[in-house]
C-alpha positions as CSV (number, residue, x, y, z in Angstrom):
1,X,-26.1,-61.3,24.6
2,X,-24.6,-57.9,24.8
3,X,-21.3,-59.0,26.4
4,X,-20.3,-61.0,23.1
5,X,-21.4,-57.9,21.0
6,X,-19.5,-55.4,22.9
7,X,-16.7,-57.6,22.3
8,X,-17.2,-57.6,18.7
9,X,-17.5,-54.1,18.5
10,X,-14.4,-53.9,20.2
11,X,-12.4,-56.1,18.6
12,X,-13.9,-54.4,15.0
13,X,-12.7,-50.7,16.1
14,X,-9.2,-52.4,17.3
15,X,-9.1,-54.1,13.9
16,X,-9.7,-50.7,11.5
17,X,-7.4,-48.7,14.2
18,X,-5.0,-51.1,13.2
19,X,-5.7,-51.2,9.5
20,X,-5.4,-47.5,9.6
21,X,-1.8,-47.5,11.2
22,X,-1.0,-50.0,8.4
23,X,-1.6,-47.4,5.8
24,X,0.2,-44.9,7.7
25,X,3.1,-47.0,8.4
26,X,3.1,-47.9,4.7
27,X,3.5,-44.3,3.7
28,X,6.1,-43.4,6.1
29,X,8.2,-46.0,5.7
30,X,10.7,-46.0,2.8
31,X,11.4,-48.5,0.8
32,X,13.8,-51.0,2.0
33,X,12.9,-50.2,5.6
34,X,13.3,-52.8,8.0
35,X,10.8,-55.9,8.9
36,X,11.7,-55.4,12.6
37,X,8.7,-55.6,15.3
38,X,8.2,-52.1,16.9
39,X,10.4,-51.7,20.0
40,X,8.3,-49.9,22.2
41,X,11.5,-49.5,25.2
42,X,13.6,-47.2,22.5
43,X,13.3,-43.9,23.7
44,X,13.4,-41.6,20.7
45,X,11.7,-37.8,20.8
46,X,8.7,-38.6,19.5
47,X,4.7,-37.8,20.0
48,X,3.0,-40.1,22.5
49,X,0.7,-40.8,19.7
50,X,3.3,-42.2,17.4
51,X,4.2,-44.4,20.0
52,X,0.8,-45.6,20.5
53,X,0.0,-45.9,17.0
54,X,3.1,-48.5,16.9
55,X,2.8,-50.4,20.0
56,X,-1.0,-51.0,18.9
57,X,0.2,-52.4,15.4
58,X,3.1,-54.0,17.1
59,X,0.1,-56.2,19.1
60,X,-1.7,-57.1,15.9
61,X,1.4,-57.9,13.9
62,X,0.4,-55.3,11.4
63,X,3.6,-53.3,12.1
64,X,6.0,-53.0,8.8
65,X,8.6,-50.9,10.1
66,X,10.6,-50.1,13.4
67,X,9.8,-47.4,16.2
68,X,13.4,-46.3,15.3
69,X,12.5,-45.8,11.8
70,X,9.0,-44.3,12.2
71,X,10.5,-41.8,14.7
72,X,12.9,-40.8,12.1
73,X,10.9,-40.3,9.6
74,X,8.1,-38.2,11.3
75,X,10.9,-35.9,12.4
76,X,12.1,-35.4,9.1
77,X,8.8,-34.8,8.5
78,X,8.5,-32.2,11.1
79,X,11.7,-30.4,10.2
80,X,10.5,-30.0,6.1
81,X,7.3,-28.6,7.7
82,X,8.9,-26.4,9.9
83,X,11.2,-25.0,6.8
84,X,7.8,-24.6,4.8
85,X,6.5,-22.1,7.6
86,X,9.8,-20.1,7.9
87,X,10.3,-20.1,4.3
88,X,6.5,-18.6,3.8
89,X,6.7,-16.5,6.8
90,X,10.1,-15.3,5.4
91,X,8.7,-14.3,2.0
92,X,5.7,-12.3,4.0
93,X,7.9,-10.4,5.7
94,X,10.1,-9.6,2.7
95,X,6.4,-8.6,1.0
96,X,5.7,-6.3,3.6
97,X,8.9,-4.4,3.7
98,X,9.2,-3.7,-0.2
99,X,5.1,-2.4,0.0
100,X,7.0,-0.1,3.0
101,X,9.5,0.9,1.4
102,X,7.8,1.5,-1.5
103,X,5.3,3.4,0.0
104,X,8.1,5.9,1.7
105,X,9.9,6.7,-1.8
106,X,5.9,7.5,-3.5
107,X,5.3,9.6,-0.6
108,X,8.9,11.8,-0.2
109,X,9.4,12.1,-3.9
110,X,5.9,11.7,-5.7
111,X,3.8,12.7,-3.4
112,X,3.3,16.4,-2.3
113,X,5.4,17.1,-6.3
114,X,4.0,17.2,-9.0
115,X,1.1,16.1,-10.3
116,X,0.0,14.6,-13.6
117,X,-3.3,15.4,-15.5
118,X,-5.8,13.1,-14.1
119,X,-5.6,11.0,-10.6
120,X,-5.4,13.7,-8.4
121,X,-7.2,14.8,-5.5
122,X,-7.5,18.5,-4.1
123,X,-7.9,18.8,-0.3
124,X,-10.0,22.0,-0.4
125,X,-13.5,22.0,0.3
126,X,-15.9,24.5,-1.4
127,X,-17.5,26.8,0.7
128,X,-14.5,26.2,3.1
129,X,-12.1,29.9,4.0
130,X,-9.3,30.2,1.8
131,X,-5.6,30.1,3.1
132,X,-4.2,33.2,4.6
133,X,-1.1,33.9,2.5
134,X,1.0,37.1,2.9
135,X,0.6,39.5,0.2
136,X,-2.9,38.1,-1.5
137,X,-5.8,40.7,-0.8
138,X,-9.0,38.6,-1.3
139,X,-10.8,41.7,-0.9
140,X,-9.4,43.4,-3.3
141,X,-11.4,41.9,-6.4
142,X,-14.6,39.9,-7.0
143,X,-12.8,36.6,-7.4
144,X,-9.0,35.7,-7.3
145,X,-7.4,32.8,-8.6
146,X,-4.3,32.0,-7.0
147,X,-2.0,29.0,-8.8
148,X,0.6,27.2,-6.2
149,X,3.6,26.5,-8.9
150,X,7.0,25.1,-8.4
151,X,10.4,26.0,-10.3
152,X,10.8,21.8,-10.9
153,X,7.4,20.9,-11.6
154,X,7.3,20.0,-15.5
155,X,3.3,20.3,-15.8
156,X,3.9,23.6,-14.2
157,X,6.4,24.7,-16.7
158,X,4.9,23.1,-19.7
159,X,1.4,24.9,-18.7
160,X,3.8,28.2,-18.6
161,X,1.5,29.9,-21.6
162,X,-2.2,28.8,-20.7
163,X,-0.6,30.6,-17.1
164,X,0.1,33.6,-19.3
165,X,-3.7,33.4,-20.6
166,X,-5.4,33.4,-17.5
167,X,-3.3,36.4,-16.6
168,X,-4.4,38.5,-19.7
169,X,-8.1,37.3,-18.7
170,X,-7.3,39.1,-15.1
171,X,-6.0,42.1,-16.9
172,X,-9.0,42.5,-19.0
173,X,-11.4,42.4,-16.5
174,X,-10.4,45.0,-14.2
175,X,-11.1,45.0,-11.2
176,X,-13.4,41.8,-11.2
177,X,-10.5,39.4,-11.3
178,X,-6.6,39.1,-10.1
179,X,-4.5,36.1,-10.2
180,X,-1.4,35.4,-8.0
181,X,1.4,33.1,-8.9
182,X,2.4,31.0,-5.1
183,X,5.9,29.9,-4.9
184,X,7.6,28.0,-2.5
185,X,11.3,28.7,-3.8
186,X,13.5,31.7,-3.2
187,X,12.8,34.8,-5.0
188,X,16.1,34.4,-6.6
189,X,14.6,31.0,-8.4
190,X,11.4,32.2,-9.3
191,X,12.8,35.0,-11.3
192,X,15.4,32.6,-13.2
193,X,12.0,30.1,-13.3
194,X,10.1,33.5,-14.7
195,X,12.8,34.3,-17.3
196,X,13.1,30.6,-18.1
197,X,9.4,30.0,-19.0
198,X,8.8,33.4,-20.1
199,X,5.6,33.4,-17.0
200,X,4.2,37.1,-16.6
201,X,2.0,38.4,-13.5
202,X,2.6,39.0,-10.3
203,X,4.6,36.0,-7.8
204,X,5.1,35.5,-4.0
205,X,8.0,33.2,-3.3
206,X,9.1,31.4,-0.1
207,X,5.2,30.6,0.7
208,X,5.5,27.1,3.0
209,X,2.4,25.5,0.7
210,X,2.0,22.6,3.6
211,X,1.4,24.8,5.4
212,X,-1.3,26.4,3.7
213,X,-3.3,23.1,2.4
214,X,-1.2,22.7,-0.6
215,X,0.0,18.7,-1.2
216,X,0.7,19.1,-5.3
217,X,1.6,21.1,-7.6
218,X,0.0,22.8,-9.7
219,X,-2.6,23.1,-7.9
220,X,-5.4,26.3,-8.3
221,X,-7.8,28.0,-6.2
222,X,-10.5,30.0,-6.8
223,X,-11.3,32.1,-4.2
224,X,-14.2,34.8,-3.6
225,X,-14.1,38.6,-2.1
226,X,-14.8,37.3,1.6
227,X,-12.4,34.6,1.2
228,X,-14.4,31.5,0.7
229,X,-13.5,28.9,-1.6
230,X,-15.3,28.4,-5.1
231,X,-13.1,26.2,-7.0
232,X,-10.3,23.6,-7.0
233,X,-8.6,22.5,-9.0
234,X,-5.2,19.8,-9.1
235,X,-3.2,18.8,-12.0
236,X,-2.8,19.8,-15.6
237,X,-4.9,19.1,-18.5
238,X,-7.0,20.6,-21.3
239,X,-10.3,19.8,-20.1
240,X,-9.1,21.0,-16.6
241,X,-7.5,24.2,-17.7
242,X,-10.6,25.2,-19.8
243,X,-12.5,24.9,-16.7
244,X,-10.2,26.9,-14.8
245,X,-10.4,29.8,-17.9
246,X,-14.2,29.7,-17.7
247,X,-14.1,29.9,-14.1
248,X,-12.4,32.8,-13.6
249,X,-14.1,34.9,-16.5
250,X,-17.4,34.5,-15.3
């Protein structure tokens, strides 16, 4: 009893293997296609399993186009695939180098600049030791504010007169306060930058502000009589420059 059943079994899977091929053949060919019977001894470079699929349907009748044009068409099939991966891996590639180059122009001509009023990040720490910097005494008063500027930053020179307050709230203090205006210019271009904006209060020029922790400009640091850090602050803005005021007239 269960040889005639394995039979049937087998002869069913044979029968939907073939049915399926149909299908496939059916979507593959084009229309027009010729009603030859697969010729399984034209050697064309295809898979093994194409050449299965069409000597099994070639067996059962069920074939409805040639080995010569199933071969053709599953290569053109291949080549439009093939295109579709180069052409997305193409477009990846050109993705990646714009977000590069991109990147490169923010960071040699934006970053490390000028900075506008909100968004930006200081890398000082409170509680951290201040910068050395030739020419600033932090001993030499309670607290000093010193304000790394640049002669082509335009918050800097727009911010020229709130500069000019915090100086005359260094003056009247005494000896509590002192401010210091950090350049990384020439002397020569600070003074033109000085008679330009009409800034007043002492300046250093040609300080290398890498090197001392500086990215942006302006950028303001509030720094106590042993040299540890009590505020910083990075940009321009009302709310920011009040704080900076307050700060420094405590």
């Amino acid at each position: 009893m269960s040889l005639p059943f394995a039979r049937v079994a087998s002869a069913t899977r044979r029968f939907r293997h073939a049915r399926a091929n149909q299908r496939i053949f059916r979507f593959i060919a084009p229309v027009g296609a010729s009603e030859e019977r697969c010729q399984p001894e034209i050697a064309f470079a295809c898979t093994e399993s194409a050449k299965r699929r069409c000597d099994a349907s070639h067996r059962l009748g069920l074939c409805s186009a040639s080995y010569e044009t199933l071969c053709h068409e599953e290569k053109k099939m291949r080549i439009r695939l093939n295109s579709s991966s180069v052409n997305i891996g193409a477009n990846i590639a050109l993705v990646l180098a714009a977000l590069v180059f991109g990147g490169s122009v923010w960071w040699r001509f934006g970053h490390g600049r000028q900075v506008p009023a909100t968004g930006a990040v200081s890398l000082f720490r409170l509680g951290d030791r201040a910068p050395a910097i030739l020419g600033v005494e932090y001993g030499a008063a309670e607290r000093s504010l010193i304000l790394f500027l640049s002669t082509t930053c335009r918050y800097c020179e727009a911010d020229a007169p709130f500069y000019n307050q915090l100086h005359d709230s260094a003056l009247a203090s005494g000896r509590r306060s002192q401010l210091y205006f950090v350049f990384a210019e020439t002397s020569d271009r600070v003074k033109e930058y000085k008679v330009r904006t009409g800034l007043e209060g002492p300046s250093l020029s040609g300080v290398e502000l890498r090197r001392v922790g500086v990215r942006s400009t302006p950028t303001a640091l509030l720094v106590d009589r042993n040299g540890v850090i009590k505020g910083a602050w990075v940009g321009s803005s009302k709310p920011l420059n009040a704080e900076i005021l307050v700060a420094l007239s405590r």
